[in-house]
Each structure stands twice: as C-alpha cells, then as structure tokens.
KEKE-3310 file (N, C-alpha, C; in steps of 0.2 Angstrom, whole numbers, plus 5000, padded with zeros to 4 digits):
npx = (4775:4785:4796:4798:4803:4814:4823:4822:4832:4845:4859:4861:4855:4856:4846:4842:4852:4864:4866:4879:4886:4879:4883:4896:4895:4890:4899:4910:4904:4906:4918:4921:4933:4927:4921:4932:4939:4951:4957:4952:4959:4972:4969:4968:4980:4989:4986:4991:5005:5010:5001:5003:5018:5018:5014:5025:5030:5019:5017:5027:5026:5013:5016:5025:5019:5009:5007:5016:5007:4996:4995:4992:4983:4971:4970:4970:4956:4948:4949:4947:4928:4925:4925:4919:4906:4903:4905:4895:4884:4882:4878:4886:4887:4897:4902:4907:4921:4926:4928:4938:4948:4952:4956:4968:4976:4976:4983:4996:4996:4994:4994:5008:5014:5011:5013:5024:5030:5027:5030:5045:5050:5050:5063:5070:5074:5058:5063:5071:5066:5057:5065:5068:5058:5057:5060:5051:5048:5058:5056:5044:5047:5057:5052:5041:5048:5052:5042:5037:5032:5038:5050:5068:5077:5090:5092:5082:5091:5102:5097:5095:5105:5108:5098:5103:5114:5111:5102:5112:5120:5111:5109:5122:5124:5117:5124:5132:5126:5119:5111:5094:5091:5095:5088:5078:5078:5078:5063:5058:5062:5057:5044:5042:5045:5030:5021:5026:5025:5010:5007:5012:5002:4990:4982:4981:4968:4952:4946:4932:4927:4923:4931:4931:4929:4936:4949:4941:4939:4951:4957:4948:4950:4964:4965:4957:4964:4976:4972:4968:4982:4988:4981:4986:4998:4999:4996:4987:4983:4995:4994:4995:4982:4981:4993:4993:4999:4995:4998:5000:4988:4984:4992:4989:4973:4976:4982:4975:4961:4967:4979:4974:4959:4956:4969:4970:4957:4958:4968:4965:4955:4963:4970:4960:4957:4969:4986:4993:5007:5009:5002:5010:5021:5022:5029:5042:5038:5036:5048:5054:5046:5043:5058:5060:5050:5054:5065:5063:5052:5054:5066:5074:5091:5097:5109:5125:5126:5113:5107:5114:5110:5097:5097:5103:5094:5080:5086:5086:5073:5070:5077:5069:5057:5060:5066:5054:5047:5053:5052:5036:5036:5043:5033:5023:5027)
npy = (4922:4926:4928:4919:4911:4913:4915:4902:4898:4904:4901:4889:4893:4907:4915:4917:4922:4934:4950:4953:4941:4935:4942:4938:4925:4928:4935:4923:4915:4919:4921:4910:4900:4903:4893:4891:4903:4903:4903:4913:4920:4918:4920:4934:4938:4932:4940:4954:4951:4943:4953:4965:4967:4962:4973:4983:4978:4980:4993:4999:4993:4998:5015:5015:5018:5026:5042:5045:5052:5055:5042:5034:5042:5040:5024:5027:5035:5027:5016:5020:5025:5015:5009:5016:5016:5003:5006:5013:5006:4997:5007:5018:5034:5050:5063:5080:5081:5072:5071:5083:5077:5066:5072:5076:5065:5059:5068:5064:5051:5047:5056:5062:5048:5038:5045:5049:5035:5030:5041:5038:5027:5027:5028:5020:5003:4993:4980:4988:5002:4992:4990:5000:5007:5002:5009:5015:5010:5016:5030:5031:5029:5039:5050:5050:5048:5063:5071:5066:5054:5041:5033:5030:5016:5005:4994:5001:5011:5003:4999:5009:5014:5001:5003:5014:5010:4999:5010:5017:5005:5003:5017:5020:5013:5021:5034:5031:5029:5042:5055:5054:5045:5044:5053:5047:5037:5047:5051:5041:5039:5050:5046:5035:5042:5052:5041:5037:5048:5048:5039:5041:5053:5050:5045:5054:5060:5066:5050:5042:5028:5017:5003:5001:5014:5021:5017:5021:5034:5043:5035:5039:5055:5058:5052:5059:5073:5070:5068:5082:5086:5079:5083:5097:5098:5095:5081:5073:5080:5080:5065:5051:5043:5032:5025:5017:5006:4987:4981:4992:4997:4983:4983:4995:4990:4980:4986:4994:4985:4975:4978:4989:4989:4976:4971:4982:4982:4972:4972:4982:4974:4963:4970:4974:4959:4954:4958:4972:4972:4960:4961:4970:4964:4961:4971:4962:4954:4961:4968:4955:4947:4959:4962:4948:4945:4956:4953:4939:4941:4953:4956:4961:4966:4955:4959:4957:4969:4971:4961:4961:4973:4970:4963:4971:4981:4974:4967:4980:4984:4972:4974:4987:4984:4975:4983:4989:4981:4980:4993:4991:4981:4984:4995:4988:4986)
npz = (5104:5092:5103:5108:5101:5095:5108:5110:5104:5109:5115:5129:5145:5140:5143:5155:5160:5166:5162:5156:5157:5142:5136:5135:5130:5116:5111:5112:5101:5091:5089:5085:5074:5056:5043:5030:5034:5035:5022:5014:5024:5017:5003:5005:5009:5000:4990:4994:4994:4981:4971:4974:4972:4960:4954:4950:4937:4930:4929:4923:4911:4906:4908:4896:4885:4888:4895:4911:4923:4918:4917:4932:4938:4930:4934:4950:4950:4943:4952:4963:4961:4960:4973:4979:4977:4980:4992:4996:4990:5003:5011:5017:5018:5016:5025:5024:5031:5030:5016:5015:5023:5015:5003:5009:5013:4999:4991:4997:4996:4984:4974:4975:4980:4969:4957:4954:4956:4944:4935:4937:4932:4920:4916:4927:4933:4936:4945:4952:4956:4966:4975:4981:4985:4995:5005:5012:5025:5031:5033:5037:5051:5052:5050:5061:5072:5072:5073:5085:5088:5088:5094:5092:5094:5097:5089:5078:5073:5066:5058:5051:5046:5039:5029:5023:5017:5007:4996:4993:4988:4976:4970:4967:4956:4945:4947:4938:4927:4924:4920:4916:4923:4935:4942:4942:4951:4961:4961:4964:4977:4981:4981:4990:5002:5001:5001:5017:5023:5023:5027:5042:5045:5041:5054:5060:5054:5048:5044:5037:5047:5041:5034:5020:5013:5018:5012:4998:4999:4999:4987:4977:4979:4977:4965:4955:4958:4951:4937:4936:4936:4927:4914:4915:4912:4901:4896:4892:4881:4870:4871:4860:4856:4845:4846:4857:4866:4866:4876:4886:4889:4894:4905:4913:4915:4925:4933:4941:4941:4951:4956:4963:4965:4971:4979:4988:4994:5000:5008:5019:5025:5029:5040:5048:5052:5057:5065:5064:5060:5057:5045:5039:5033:5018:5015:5014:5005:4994:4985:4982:4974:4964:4957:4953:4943:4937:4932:4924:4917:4906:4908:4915:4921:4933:4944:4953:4962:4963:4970:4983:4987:4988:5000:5010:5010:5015:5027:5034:5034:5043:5054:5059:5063:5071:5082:5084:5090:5102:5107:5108:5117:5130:5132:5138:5150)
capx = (4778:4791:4801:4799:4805:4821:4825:4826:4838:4851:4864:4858:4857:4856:4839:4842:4858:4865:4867:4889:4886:4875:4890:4903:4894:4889:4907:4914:4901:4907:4923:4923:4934:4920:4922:4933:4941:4958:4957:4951:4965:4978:4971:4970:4989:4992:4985:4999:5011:5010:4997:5007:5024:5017:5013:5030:5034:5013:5016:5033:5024:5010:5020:5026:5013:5002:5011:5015:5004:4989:4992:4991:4975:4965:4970:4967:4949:4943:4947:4942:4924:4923:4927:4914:4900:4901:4901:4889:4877:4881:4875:4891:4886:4902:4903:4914:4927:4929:4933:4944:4953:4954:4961:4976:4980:4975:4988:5001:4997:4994:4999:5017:5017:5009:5017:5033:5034:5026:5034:5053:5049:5050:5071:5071:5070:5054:5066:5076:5061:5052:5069:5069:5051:5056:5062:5046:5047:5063:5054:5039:5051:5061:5046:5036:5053:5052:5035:5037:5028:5041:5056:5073:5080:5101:5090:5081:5095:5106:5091:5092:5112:5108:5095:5103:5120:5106:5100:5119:5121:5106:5109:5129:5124:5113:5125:5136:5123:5116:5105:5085:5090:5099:5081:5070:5081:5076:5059:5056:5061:5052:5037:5041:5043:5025:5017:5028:5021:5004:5002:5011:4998:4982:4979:4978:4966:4946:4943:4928:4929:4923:4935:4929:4925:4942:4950:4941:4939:4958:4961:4944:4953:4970:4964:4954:4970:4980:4969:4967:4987:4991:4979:4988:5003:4994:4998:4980:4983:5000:4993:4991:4978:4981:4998:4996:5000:4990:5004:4998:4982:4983:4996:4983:4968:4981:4984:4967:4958:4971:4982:4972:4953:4957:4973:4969:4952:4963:4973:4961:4952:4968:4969:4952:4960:4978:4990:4997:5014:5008:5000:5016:5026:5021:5036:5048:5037:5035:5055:5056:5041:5046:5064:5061:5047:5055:5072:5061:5046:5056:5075:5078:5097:5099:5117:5126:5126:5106:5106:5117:5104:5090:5098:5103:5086:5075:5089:5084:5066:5069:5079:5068:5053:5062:5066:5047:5045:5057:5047:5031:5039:5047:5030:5019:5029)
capy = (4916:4925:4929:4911:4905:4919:4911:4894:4898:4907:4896:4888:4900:4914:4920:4919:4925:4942:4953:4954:4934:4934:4947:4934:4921:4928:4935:4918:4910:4925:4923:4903:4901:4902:4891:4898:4908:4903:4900:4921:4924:4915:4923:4940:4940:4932:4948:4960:4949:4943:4956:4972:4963:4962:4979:4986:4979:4983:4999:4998:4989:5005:5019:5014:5021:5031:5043:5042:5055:5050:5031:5036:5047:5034:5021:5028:5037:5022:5011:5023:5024:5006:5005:5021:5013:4998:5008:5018:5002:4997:5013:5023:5042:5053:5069:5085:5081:5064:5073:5086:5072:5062:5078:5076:5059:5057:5069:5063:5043:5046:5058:5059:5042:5034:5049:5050:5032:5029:5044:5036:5018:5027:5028:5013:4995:4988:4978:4994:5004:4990:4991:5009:5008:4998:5013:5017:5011:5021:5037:5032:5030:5044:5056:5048:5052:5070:5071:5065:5048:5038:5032:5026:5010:5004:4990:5005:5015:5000:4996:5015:5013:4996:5006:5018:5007:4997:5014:5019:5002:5005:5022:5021:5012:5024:5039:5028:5031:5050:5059:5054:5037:5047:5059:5042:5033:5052:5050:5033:5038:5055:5041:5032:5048:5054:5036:5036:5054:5047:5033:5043:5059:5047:5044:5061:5063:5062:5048:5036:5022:5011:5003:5001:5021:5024:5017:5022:5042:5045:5037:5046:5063:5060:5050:5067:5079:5067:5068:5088:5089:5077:5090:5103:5096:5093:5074:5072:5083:5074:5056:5049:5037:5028:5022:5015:4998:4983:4979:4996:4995:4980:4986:4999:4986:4976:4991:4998:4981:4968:4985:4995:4985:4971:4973:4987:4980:4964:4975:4986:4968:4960:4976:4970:4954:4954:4964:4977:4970:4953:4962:4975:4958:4963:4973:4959:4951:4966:4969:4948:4947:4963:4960:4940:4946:4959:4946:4932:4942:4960:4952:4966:4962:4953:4960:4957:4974:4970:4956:4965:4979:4967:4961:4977:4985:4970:4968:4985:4982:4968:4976:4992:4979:4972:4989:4993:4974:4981:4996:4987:4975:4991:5001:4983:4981)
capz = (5100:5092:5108:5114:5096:5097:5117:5111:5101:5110:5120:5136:5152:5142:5144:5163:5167:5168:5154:5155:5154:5139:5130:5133:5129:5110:5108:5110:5098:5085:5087:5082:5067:5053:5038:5025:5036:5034:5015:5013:5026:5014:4997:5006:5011:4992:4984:4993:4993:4973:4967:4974:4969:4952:4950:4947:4931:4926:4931:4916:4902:4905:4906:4890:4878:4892:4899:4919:4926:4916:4921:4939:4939:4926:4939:4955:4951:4943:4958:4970:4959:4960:4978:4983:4976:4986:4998:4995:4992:5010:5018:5019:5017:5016:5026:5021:5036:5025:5010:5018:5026:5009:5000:5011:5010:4992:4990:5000:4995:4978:4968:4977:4980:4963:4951:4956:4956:4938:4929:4937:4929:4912:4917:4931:4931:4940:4951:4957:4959:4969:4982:4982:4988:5002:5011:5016:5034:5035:5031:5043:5056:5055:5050:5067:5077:5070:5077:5094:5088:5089:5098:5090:5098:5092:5080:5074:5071:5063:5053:5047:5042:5034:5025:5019:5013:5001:4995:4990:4983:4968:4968:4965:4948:4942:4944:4933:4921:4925:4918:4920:4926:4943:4944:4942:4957:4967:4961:4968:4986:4986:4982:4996:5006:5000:5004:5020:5026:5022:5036:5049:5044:5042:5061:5062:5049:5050:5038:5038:5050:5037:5029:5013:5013:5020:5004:4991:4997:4997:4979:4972:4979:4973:4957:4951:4957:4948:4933:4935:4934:4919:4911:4915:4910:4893:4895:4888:4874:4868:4872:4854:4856:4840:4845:4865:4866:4870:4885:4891:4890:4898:4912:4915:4917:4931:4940:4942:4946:4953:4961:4968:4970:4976:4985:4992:4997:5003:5015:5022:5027:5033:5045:5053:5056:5058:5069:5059:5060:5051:5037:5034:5030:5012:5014:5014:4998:4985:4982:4979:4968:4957:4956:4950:4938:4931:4927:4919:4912:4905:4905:4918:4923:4940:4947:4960:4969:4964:4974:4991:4989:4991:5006:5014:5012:5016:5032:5038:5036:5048:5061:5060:5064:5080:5087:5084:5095:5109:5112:5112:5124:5135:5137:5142:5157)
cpx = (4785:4797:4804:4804:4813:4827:4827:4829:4845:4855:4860:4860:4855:4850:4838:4847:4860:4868:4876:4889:4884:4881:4895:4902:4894:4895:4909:4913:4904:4915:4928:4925:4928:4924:4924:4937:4948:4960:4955:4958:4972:4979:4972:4978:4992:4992:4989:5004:5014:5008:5002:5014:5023:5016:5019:5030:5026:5012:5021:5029:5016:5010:5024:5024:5009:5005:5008:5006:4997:4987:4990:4984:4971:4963:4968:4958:4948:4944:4944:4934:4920:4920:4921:4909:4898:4899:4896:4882:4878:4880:4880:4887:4892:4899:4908:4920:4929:4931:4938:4950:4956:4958:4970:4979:4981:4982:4995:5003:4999:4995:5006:5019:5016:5011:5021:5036:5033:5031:5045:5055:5050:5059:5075:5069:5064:5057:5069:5070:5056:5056:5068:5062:5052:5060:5058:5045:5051:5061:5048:5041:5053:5054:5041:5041:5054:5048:5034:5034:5032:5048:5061:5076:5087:5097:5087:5085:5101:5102:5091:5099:5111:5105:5097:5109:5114:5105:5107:5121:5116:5108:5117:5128:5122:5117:5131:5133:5122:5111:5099:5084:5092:5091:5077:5071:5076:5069:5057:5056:5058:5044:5035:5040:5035:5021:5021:5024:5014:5001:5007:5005:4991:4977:4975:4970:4958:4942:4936:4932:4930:4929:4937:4931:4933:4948:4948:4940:4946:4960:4955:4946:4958:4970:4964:4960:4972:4979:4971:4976:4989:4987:4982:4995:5004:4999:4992:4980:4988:4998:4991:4989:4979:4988:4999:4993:4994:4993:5001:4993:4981:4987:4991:4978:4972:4980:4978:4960:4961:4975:4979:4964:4955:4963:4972:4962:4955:4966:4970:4955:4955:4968:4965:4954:4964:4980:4994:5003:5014:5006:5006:5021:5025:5026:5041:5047:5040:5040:5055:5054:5044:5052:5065:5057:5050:5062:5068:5055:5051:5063:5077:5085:5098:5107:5116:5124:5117:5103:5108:5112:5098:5090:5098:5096:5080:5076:5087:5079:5066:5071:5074:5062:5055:5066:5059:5045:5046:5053:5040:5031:5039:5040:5024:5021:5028)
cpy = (4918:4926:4924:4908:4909:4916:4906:4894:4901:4900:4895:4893:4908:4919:4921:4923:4932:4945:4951:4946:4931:4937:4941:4928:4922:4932:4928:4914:4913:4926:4914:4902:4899:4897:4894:4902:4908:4902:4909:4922:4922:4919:4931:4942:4939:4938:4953:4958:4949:4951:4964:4972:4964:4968:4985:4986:4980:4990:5002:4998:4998:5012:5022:5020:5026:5035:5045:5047:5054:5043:5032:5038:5041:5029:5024:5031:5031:5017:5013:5024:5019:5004:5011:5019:5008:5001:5013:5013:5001:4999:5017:5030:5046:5060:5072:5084:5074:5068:5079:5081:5067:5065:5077:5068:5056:5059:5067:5054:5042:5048:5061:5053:5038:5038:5049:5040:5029:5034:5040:5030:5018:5027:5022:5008:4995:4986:4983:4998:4999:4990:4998:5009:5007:5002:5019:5018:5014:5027:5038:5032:5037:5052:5054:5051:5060:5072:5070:5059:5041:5036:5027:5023:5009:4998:4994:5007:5009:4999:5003:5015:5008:4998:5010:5015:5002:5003:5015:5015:5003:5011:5024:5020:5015:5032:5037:5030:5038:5049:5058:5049:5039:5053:5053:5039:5042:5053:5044:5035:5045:5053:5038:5039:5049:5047:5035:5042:5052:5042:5036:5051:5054:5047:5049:5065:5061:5060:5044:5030:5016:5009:5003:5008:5025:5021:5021:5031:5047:5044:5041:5054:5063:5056:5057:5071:5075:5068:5076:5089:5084:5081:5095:5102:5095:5089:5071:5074:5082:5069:5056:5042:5029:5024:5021:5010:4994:4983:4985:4996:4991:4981:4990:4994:4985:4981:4992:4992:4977:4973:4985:4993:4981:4971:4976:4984:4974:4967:4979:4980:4963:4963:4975:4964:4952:4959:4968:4977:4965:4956:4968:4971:4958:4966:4971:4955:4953:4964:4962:4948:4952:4962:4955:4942:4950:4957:4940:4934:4949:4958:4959:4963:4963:4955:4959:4963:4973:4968:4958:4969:4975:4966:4967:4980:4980:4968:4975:4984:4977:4970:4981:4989:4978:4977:4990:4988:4977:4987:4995:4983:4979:4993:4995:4983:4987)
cpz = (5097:5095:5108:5106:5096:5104:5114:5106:5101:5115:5127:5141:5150:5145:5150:5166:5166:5161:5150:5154:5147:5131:5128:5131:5120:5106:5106:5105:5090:5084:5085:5075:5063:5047:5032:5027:5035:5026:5013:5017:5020:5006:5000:5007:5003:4988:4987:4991:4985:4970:4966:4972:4962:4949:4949:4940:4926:4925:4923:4911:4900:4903:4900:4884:4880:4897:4907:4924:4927:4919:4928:4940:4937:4931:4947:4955:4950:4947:4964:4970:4962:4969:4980:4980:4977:4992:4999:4993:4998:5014:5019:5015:5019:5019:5024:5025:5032:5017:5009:5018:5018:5005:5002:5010:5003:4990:4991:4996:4989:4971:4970:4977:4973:4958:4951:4955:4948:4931:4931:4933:4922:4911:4921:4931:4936:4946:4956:4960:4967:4975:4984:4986:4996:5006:5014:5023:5035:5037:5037:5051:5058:5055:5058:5073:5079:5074:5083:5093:5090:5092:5092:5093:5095:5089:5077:5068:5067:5058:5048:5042:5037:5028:5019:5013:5007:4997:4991:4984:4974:4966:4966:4956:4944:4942:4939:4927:4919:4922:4922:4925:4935:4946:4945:4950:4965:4967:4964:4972:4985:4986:4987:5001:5006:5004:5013:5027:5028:5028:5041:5048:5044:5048:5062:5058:5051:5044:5040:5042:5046:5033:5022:5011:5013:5016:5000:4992:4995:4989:4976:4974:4975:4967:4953:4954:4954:4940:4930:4933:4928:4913:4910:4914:4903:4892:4889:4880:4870:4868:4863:4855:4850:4841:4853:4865:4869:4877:4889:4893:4896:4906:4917:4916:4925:4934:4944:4944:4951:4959:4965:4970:4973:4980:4989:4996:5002:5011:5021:5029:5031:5039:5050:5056:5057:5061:5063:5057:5054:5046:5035:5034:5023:5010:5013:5007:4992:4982:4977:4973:4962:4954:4951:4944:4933:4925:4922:4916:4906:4905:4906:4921:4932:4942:4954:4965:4967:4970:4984:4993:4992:4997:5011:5016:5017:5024:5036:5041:5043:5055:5063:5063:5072:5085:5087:5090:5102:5112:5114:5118:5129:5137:5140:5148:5162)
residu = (UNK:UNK:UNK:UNK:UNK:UNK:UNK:UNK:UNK:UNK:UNK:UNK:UNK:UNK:UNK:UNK:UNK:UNK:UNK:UNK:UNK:UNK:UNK:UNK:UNK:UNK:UNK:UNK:UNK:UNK:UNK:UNK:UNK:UNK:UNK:UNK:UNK:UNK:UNK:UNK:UNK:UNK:UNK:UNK:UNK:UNK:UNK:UNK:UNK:UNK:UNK:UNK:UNK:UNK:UNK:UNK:UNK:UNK:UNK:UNK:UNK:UNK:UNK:UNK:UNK:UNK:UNK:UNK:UNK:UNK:UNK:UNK:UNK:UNK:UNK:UNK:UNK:UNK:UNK:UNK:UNK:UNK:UNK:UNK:UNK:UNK:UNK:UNK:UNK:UNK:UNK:UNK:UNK:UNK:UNK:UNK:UNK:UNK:UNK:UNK:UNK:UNK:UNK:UNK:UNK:UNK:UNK:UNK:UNK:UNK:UNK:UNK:UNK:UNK:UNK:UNK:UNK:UNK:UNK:UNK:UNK:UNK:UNK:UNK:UNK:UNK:UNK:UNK:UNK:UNK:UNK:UNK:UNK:UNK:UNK:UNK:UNK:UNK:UNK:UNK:UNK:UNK:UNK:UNK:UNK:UNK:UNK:UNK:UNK:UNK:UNK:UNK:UNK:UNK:UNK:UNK:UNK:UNK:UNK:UNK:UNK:UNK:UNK:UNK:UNK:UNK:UNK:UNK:UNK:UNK:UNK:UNK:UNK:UNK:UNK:UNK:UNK:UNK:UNK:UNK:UNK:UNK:UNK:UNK:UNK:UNK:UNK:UNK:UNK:UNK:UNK:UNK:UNK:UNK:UNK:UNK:UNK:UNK:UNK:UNK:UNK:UNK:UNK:UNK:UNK:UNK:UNK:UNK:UNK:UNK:UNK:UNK:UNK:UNK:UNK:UNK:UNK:UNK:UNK:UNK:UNK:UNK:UNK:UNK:UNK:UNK:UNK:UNK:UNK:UNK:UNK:UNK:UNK:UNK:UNK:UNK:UNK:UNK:UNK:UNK:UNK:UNK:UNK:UNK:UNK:UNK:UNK:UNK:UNK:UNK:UNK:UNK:UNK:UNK:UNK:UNK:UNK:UNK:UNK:UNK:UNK:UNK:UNK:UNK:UNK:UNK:UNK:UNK:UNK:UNK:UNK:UNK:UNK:UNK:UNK:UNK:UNK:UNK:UNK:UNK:UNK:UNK:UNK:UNK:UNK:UNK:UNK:UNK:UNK:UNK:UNK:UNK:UNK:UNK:UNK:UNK:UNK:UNK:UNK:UNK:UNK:UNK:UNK:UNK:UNK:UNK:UNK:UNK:UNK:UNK:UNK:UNK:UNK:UNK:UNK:UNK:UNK:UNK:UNK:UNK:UNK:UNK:UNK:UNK:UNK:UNK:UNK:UNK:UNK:UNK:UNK:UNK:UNK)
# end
C-alpha cells in the first residue's frame, strides 16, 4: 500500500519508463522556480551589496575604543561559533584535513585580511580603505598568473594599469600626510593581498564541501589566531573596559552578526546559485556604499581625486572582468 500510494504520486510514466527518464523528469520538477525564490535571491545579493559596503565605516566607529586586533578576533570567532553550530545541528562532523585546511585560510582571509584592514582604519577613512580593498581582483589575477592559473589578456593588462593609476591617485594624498596615514593606506593593500591569496590558495585547500562548514571553520581558525595574537600583543591587557564606547560596542555587534553571519552565510548561498561572476559584482557595490556612507554618516570628505580613484579602480575591476569573459569565450570554442 505504501508503494502504490508513493507511485501515484510521482509524475505520469514514471513508474514505467526507464530509470535516465525518471532522473530528468525529477530534475525538471526541482528545478521549477520555487516560491520565494527570487525575493531570497534579491535579499541575498542586498546583504553583500549594502551589509558588506557598510562594514567599513563599522569597522571605524569600533576600532575607536576596541582596539583593532581585538575587534577582528572577537568578530570572527564569534561568527565562526555561530556559524559551526548550525552546522554542526545539520550533521556536519569536521575532520582534521578540514582543520588543517581552515588554519591556512583563516590565516590568509582573516588575520591578514581583517587586521591589517581594521588596525589601517584607526589612520584611514572608511571610503579610502573600501577603494583600496578593491584591488583584490588585481592581486588575484596577478597572483593566479604567477601560478600558472591564469592567463593575462590586453583587458586584463589595461585593467591592471587602470588599477594601479586609482591606487597612486589615494595613495598620492596620504603621502602628503605621512606618517601612520601612508602605513594604513599599505596596510589596507596587504589586506587585499592576504584576502586575494586566500581564493586563489582555497581551491587548493581540503575544506568541507558544505558550505555552511566551509565558512564558518576558516573564521573559527583565524578568529582564535587572531585572538591568540591580540593577547600577545597585550591588546587585552591595555583594553580599558570602562572607557569603550557605545558606537563600538555596537560597530562590533554589526560586524560580527550583519558582517560576517549573514553576509557571509548570503554569499556562500549565492555561490550555490549564481555564477561566480554575478555574485563578485559586490565588488563594484562595497567601494559605492562605503564611500557615500562614510560622507553622510562620518563627514568623511568626498574629493575630487576621491571621486577619479573611484572610477579608476572600479574601471579596472571591469575591464579585468571582461578579459576573465574572453578567456572563457577562447577555451569554449
């Protein structure tokens, strides 16, 4: 009885016809837009687009009172915590080759990429920090060329020039200043660097398939180092509690739910159903988003050579994008 009541509920035919017919018949029904679907696709893309845009100048207001090292580590365990215990109700079980592998990226994504970018913030605006970032795809290109991964096309290569004339323009004004403000602007790109190493070095890496899993064991590695070196930097033992701000406080809350769980749960998710290209169009948001934020919340100053940089970089990104197009086009054929 329960077979017969199983049968008359699969599509007509299938209980006769041949197995390969039965596949493509319960794919097709599984791959019917579901309800909802495009309404998750739309908050999913809002939360890199806005959420990780916003966390520059959250990143500012936290840094303030807490210092940077600290904020990074506090923020990444507790969202890697967060995010390992989902998955860990789900059935995910972690082997050592998964926390091997997490080790490297933790370090590479997060405490080069999320110290370097937090201790530069305490010298850089928000908005310059968030163009600065955005020479990430340079660094993933040129470090996958290095490697033999990837090939430079002449839009690459003009996209790397445009790249780097942005780069000049922010960093011309900052050696007008000196000092910490000219070391924040090099700590910001050796952030990008670090996060730029970390997705050409991932593939290689043997994380969890899951993707939940494969979040949140990179930031519970590089949370805890991150943590282990603000200690040892005796950040902890300097930190006077009595005197950190609400605004940090809260900078720190934002980072660590709105940052780094959700978004990052967002992207991980997007990944699964967008092509890899459509979901690194985040890249052309962040800069916008931080930039505007940080001139109408923070009364950071919008300048011209601001405004050129923005273009410049944002113009590489695009060209480096449509040489990436040409060689997928080239090895189809």
């Amino acid at each position: 009885m329960e077979n017969q009541m199983e049968a008359s509920q699969l599509p007509a035919g299938s209980v006769t016809s041949p197995i390969w017919v039965r596949e493509l018949e319960m794919a097709a029904v599984a791959s019917q837009p579901r309800p909802g679907h495009k309404i998750r696709l739309m908050l999913a893309f809002a939360s890199i687009y806005l959420l990780w845009g916003s966390t520059y100048l959250a990143i500012r207001y936290a840094v303030a009172t807490i210092p940077p090292i600290a904020t990074a580590g506090i923020r990444d365990a507790t969202a890697g915590i967060i995010l390992f215990a989902v998955a860990w109700i789900r059935g995910f079980r972690p082997r050592r080759e998964h926390w091997q592998a997490g080790l490297v990226a933790g370090a590479l994504f997060f405490v080069v990429g999320h110290s370097g970018l937090n201790w530069a913030e305490q010298y850089v605006s928000s908005g310059s920090s968030a163009l600065l970032i955005t020479t990430e795809p340079i660094f993933i290109l040129v470090l996958g060329w290095l490697l033999g991964q990837q090939r430079i096309t002449l839009w690459s290569a003009l996209g790397l020039g445009l790249g780097a004339m942005g780069v000049a323009l922010l960093t011309g004004a900052e050696f007008s200043i000196g000092g910490k403000s000219l070391l924040g602007v090099a700590a910001v790109l050796l952030s990008a660097l670090g996060w730029g190493a970390g997705v050409v070095v991932s593939p290689r890496l043997r994380l969890p398939s899951d993707a939940l899993a494969r979040t949140a064991i990179p930031l519970v590695c590089g949370g805890t180092m991150l943590m282990v070196a603000a200690g040892s930097a005796g950040e902890f033992a300097r930190m006077q509690w009595s005197s950190i701000s609400v605004a940090s406080l809260l900078g720190l809350g934002y980072l660590t739910i709105f940052g780094s769980v959700v978004a990052f749960t967002a992207y991980t998710w997007l990944l699964q159903q967008c092509s890899p290209a459509l979901v690194a169009t985040h890249t052309y948001a962040n800069p916008v988003v931080a930039v505007l934020l940080g001139w109408l919340l923070a009364s950071e100053p919008l300048t011209t050579r601001a405004v050129f940089a923005l273009i410049a970089v944002l113009g590489a990104v695009v060209l480096i994008r449509r040489g990436e197009r040409t060689i997928a086009v080239s090895d189809s054929k």
